[in-house]
C-alpha positions in Angstrom: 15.9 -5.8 -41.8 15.8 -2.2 -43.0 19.3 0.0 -43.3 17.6 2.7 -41.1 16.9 0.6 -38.6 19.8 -1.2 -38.7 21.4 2.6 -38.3 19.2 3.6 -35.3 20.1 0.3 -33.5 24.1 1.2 -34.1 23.5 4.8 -33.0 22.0 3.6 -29.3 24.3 1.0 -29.1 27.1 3.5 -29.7 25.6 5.5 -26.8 27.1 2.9 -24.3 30.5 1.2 -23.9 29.1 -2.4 -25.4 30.9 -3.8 -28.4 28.6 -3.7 -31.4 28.2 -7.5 -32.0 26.2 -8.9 -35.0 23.7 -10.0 -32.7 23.4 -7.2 -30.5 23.2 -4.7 -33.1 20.5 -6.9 -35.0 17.9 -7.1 -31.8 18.8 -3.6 -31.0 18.0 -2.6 -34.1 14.5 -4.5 -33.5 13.9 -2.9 -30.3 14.8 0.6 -31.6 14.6 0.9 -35.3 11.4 2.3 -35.4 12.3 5.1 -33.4 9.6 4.2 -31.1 9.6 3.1 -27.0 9.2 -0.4 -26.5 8.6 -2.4 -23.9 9.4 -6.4 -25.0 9.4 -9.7 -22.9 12.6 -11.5 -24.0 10.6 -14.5 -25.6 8.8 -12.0 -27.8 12.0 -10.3 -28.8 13.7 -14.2 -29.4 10.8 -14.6 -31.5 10.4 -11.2 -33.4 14.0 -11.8 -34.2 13.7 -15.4 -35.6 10.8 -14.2 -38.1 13.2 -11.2 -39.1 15.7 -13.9 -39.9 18.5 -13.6 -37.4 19.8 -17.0 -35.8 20.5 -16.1 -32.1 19.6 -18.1 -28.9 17.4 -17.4 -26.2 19.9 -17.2 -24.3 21.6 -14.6 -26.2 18.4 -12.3 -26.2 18.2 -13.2 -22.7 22.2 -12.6 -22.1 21.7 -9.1 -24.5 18.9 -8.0 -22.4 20.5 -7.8 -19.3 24.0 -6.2 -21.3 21.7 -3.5 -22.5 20.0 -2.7 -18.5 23.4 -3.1 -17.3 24.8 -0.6 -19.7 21.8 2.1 -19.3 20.3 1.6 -23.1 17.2 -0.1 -21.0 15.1 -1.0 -17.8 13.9 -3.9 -16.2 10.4 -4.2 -15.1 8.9 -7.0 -13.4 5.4 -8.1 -12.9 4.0 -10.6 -10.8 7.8 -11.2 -9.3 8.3 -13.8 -12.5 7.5 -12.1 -15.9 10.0 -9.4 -17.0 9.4 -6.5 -19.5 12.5 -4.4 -20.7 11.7 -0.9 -21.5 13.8 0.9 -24.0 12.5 4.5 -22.2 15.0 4.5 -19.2 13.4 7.6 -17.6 11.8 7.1 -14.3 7.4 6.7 -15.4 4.5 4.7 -14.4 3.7 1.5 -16.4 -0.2 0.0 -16.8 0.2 -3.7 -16.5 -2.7 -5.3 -19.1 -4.0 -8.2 -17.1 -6.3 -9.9 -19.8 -3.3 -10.0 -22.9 -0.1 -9.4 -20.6 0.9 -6.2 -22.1 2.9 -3.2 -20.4 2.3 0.0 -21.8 3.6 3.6 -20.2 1.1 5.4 -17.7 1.2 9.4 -18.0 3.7 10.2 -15.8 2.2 14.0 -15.2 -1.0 12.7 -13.7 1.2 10.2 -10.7 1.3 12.1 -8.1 4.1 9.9 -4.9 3.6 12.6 -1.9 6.0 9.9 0.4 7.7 6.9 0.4 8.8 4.8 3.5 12.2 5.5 4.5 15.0 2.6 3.6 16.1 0.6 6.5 18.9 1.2 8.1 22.2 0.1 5.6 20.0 0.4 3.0 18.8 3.0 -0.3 16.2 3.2 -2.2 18.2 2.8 -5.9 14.5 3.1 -7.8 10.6 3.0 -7.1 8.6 1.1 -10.1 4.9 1.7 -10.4 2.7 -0.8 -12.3 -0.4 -0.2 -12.4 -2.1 -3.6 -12.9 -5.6 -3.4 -15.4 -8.6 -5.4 -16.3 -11.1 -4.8 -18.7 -14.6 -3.9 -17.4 
């Protein structure tokens, strides 16, 4: 794995109160290291990080996973009830849900346009709203 990205995964890591690991710096360095906004299933992460040569679990990417939402480094996004993404862009946008190759990809938040939501039943708050917009090809 390359020092800079190695770097940029230590940097966002430092951003939250999780201790630096070998393993969680190693897949955070392989969700962030690029720089770039990412949005990875956890068996594609498992796998990305077997071909860079890291030994860690399933589990562990699994485990990680939910360390870095719970901390605030990343989102949750589920489709279909069953299939989770995590999002490395934490900011409240729209998501397009690719049907035919099971991708999620952002949607331009400028052009979504929520005028009202149902209130929360009583005892109860809205803590987020996700969008996904589900696509097929033509």
């Amino acid at each position: 794995m390359q020092h800079k990205a190695i770097e940029r995964g230590q940097k966002w890591l430092g951003t939250s109160e999780l201790r630096p690991t070998r393993q969680r710096v190693a897949l955070a360095a392989l969700l962030v290291g690029d720089g770039q906004d990412r949005h990875v299933t956890a068996e594609g992460l498992f796998d990305a990080a077997r071909k860079a040569g890291e030994s860690v679990s399933l589990a562990t990417v699994y485990n990680t996973l939910k360390a870095f939402c719970d901390a605030g480094l990343m989102q949750e996004v589920t489709v279909d009830g069953s299939k989770s993404y995590f999002d490395t862009n934490t900011h409240e946008h729209p998501h397009f849900y690719w049907e035919d190759d099971g991708r999620l990809t952002d949607a331009p938040a400028e052009q979504l346009e929520i005028i009202r939501i149902p209130d929360a039943p009583e005892g109860a708050e809205i803590a987020s709203v996700d969008v996904v917009i589900r696509l097929r090809r033509k």
